[in-house]
Backbone as JSON Lines, residues from 0, in Angstrom:
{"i":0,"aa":"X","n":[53.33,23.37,-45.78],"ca":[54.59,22.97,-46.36],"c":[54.7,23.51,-47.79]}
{"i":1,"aa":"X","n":[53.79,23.5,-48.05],"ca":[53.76,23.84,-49.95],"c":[54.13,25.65,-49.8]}
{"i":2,"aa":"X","n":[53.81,25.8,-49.28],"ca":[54.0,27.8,-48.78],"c":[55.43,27.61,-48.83]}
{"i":3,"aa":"X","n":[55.77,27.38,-47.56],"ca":[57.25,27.33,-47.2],"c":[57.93,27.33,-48.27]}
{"i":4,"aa":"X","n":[58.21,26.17,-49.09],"ca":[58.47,25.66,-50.33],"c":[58.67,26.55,-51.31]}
{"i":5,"aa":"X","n":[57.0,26.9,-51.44],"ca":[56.88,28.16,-52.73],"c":[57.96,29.7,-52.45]}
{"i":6,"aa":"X","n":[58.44,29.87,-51.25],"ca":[59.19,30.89,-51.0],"c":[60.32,30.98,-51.31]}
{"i":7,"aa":"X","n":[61.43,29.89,-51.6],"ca":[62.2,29.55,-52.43],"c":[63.78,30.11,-51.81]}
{"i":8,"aa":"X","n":[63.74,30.23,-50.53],"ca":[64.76,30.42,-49.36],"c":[66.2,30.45,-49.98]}
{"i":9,"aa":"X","n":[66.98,31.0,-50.24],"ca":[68.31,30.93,-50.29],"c":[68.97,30.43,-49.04]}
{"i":10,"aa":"X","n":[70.1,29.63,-49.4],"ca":[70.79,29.18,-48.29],"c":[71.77,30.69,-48.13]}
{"i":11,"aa":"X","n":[71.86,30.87,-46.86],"ca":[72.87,32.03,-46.63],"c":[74.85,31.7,-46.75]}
{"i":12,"aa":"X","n":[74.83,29.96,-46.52],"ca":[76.34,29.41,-46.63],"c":[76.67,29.04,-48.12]}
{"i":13,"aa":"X","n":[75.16,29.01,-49.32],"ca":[76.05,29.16,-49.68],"c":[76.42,30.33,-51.1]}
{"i":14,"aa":"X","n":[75.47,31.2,-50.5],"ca":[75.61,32.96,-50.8],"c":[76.93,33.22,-50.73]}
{"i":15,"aa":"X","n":[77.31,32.62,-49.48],"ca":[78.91,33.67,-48.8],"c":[79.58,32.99,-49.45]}
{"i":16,"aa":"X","n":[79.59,31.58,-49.12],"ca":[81.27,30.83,-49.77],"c":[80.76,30.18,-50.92]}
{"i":17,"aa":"X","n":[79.79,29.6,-51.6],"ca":[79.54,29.27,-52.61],"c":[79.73,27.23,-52.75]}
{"i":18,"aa":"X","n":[79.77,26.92,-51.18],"ca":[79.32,25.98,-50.9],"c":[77.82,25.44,-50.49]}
{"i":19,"aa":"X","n":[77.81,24.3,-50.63],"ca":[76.72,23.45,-50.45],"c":[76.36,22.69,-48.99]}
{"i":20,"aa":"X","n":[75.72,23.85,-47.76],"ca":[75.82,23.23,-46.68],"c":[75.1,21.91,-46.35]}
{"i":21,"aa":"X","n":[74.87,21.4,-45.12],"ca":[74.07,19.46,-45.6],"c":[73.05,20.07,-45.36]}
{"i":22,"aa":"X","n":[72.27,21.2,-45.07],"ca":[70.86,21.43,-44.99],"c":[70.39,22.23,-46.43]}
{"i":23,"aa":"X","n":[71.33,22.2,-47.42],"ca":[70.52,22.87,-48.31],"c":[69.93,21.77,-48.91]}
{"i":24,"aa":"X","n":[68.72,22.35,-49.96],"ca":[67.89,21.27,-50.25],"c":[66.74,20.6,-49.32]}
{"i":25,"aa":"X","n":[67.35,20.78,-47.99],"ca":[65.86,20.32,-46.93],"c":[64.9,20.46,-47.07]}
{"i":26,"aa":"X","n":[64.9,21.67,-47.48],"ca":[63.24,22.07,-47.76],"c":[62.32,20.99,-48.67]}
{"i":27,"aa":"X","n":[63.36,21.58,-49.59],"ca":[62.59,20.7,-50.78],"c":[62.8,19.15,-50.49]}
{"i":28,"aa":"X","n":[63.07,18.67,-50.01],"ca":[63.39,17.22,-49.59],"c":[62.03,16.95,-48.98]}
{"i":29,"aa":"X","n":[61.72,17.76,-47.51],"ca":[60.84,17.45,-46.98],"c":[59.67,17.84,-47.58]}
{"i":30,"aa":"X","n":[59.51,18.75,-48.83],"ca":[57.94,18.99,-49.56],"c":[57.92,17.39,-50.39]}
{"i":31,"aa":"X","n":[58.56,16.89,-50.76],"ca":[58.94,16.24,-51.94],"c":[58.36,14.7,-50.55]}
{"i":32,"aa":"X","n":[59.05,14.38,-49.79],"ca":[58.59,13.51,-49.19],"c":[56.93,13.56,-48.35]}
{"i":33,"aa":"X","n":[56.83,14.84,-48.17],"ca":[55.07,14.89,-47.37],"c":[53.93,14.33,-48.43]}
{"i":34,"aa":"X","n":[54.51,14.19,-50.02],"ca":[53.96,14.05,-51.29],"c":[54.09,12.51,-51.54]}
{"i":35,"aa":"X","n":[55.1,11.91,-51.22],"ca":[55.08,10.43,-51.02],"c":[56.37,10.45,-52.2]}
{"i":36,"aa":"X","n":[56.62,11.31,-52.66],"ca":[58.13,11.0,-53.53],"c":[59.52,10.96,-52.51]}
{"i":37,"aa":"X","n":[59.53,9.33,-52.35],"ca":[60.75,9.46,-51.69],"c":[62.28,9.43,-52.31]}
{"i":38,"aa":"X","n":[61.8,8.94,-53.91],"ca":[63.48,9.16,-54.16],"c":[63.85,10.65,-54.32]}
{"i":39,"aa":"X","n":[63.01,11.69,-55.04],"ca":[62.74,12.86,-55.2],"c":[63.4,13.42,-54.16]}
{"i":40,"aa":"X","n":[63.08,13.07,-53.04],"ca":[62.89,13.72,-51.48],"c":[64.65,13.23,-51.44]}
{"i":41,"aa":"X","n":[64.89,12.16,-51.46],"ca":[66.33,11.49,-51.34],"c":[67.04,12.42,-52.16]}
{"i":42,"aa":"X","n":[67.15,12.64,-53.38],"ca":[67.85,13.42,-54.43],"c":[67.96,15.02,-54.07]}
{"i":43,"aa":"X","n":[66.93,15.76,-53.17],"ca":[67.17,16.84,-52.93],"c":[68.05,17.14,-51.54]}
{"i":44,"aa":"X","n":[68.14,16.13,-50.5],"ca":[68.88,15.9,-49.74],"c":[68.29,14.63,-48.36]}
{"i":45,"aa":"X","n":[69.66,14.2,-48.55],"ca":[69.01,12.55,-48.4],"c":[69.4,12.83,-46.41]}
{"i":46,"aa":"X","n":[70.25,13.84,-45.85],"ca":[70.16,13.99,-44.78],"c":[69.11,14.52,-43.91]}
{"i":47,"aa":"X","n":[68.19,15.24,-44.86],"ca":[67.02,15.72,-43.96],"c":[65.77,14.08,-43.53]}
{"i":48,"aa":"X","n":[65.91,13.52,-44.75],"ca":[65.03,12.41,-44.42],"c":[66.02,11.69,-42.85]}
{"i":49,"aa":"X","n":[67.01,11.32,-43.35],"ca":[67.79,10.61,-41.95],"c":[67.03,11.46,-40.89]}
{"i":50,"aa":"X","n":[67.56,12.59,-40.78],"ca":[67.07,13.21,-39.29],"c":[65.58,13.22,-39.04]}
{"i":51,"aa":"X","n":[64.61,13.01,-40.14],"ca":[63.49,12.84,-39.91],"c":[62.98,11.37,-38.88]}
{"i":52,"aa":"X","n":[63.59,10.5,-39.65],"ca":[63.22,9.27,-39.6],"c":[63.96,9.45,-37.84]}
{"i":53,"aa":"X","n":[65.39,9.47,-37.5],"ca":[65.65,9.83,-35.84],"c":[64.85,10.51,-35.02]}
{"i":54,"aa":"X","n":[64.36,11.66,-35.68],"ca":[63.1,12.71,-34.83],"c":[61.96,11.59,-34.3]}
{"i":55,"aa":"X","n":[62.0,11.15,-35.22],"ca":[60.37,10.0,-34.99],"c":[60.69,9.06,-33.95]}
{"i":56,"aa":"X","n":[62.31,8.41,-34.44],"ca":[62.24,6.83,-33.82],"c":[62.88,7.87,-32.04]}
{"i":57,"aa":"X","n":[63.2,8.86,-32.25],"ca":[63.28,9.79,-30.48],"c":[61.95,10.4,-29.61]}
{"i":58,"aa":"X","n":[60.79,10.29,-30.69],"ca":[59.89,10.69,-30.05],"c":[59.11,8.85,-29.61]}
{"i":59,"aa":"X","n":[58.99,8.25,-30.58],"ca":[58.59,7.16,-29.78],"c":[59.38,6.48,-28.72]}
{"i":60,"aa":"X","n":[60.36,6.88,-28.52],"ca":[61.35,6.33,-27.44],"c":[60.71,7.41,-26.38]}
{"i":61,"aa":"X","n":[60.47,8.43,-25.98],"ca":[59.88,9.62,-25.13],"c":[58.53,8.9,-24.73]}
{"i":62,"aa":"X","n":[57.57,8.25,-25.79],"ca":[56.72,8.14,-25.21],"c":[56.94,7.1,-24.78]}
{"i":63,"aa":"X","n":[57.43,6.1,-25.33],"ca":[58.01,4.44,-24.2],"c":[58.37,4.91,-23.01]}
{"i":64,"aa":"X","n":[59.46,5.98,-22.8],"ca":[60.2,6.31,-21.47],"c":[59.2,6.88,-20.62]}
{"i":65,"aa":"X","n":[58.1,7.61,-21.03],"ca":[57.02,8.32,-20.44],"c":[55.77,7.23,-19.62]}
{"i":66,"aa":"X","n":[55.8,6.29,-20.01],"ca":[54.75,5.0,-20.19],"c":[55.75,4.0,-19.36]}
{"i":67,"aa":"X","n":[57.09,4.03,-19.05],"ca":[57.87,3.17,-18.34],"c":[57.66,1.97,-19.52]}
{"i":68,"aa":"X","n":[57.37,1.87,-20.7],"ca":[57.88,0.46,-21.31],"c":[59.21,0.01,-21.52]}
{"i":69,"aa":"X","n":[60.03,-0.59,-21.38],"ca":[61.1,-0.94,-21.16],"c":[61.87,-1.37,-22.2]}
{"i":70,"aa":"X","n":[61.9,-0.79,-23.21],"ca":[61.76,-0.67,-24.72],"c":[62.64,-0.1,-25.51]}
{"i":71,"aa":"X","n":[64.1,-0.31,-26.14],"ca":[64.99,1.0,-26.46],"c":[64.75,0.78,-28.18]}
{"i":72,"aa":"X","n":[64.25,1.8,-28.65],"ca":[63.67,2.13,-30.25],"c":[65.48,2.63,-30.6]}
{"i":73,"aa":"X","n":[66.16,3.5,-30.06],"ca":[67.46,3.93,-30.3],"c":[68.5,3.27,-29.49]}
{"i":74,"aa":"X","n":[70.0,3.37,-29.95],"ca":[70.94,2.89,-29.4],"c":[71.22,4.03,-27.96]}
{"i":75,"aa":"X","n":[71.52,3.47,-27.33],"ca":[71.91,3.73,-25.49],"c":[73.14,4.77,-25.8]}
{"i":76,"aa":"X","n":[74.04,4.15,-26.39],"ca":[75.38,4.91,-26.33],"c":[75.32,6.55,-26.89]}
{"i":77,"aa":"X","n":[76.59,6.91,-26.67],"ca":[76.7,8.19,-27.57],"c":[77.3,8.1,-28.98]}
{"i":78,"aa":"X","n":[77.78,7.06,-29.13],"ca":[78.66,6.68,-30.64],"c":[77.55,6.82,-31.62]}
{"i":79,"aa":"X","n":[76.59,6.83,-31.67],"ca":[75.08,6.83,-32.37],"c":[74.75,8.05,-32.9]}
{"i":80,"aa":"X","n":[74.98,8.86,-32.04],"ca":[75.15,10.23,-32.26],"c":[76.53,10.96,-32.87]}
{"i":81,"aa":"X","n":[77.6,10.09,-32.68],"ca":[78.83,10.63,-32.8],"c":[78.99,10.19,-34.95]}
{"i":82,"aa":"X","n":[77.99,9.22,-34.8],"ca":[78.41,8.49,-36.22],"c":[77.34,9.36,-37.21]}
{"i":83,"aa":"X","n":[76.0,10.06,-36.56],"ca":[75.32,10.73,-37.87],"c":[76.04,11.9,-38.07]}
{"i":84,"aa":"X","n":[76.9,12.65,-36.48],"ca":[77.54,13.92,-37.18],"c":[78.43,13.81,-38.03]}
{"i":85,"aa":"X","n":[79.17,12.53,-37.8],"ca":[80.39,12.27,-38.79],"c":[79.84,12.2,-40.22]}
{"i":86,"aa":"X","n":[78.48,11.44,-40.59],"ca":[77.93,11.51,-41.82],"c":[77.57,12.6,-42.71]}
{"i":87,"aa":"X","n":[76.98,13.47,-41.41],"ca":[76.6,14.67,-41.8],"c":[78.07,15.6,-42.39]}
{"i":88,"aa":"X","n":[78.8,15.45,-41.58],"ca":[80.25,16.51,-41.89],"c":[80.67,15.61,-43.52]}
{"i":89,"aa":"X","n":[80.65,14.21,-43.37],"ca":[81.48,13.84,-44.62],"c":[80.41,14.44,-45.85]}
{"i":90,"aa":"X","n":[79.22,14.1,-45.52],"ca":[78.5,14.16,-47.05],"c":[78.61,15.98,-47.02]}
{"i":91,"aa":"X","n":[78.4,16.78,-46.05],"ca":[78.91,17.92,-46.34],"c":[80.22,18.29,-47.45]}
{"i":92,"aa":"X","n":[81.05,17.71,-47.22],"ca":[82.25,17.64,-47.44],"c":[82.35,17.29,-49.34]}
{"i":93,"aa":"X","n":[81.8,15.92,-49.57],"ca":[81.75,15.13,-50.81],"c":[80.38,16.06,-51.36]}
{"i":94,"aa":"X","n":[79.46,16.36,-51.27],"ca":[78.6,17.18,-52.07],"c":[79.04,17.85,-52.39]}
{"i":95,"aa":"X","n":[79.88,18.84,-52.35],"ca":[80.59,19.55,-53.12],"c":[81.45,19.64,-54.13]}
{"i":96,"aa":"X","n":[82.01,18.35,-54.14],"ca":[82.92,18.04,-55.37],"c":[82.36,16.69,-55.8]}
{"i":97,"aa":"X","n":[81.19,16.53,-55.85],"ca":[80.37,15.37,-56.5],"c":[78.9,15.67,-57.4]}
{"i":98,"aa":"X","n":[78.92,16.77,-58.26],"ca":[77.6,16.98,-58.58],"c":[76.51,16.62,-58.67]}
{"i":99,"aa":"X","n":[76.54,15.12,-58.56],"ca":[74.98,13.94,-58.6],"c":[74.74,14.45,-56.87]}
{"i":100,"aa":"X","n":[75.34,15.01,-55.97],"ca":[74.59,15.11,-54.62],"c":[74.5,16.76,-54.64]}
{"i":101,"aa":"X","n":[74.83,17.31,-55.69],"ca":[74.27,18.9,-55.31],"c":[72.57,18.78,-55.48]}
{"i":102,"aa":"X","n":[71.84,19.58,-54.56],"ca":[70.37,19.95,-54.3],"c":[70.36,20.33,-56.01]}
{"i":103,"aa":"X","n":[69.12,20.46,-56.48],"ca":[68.77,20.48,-58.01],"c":[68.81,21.87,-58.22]}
């Protein structure tokens, strides 16, 4: 992770238009959290932690479903899904004309 990091990736969206897509900053979000700085990690982009924390609570639901425990770690519906893209599109949206959420 610290490699990755040290390479210092340009976002390509926002080269072209000079916006702030919701994955910029990930990187550094997720070096910043493997380190145990979670506000750090929050401040560079607070959507990569969300999808982290879903990756996890979807893989322990895989292994419940795998094991037949009868167990739902996530919501059943699709609105669950329908409500992080909506988050994702708005904070897309407000990072850009809010400078306390531009990546550092």
């Amino acid at each position: 992770m610290k490699y990755i990091a040290s390479l210092n990736i340009p976002c390509f969206v926002h080269l072209i238009t000079g916006y702030w897509c919701p994955g910029c900053g990930g990187t550094r979000s997720m070096n910043e959290l493997s380190k145990g700085h979670i506000i750090k990690s929050l401040h560079y982009n607070p959507i990569s932690v969300v999808l982290l924390i879903n990756f996890i609570l979807m893989y322990i639901q895989l292994i419940f479903n795998t094991h037949n425990i009868k167990k739902r770690v996530l919501p059943e519906n699709d609105m669950y899904i329908v409500i992080l893209v909506i988050a994702m599109l708005f904070y897309y949206l407000i990072r850009n004309f809010i400078p306390f959420l531009q990546p550092l």
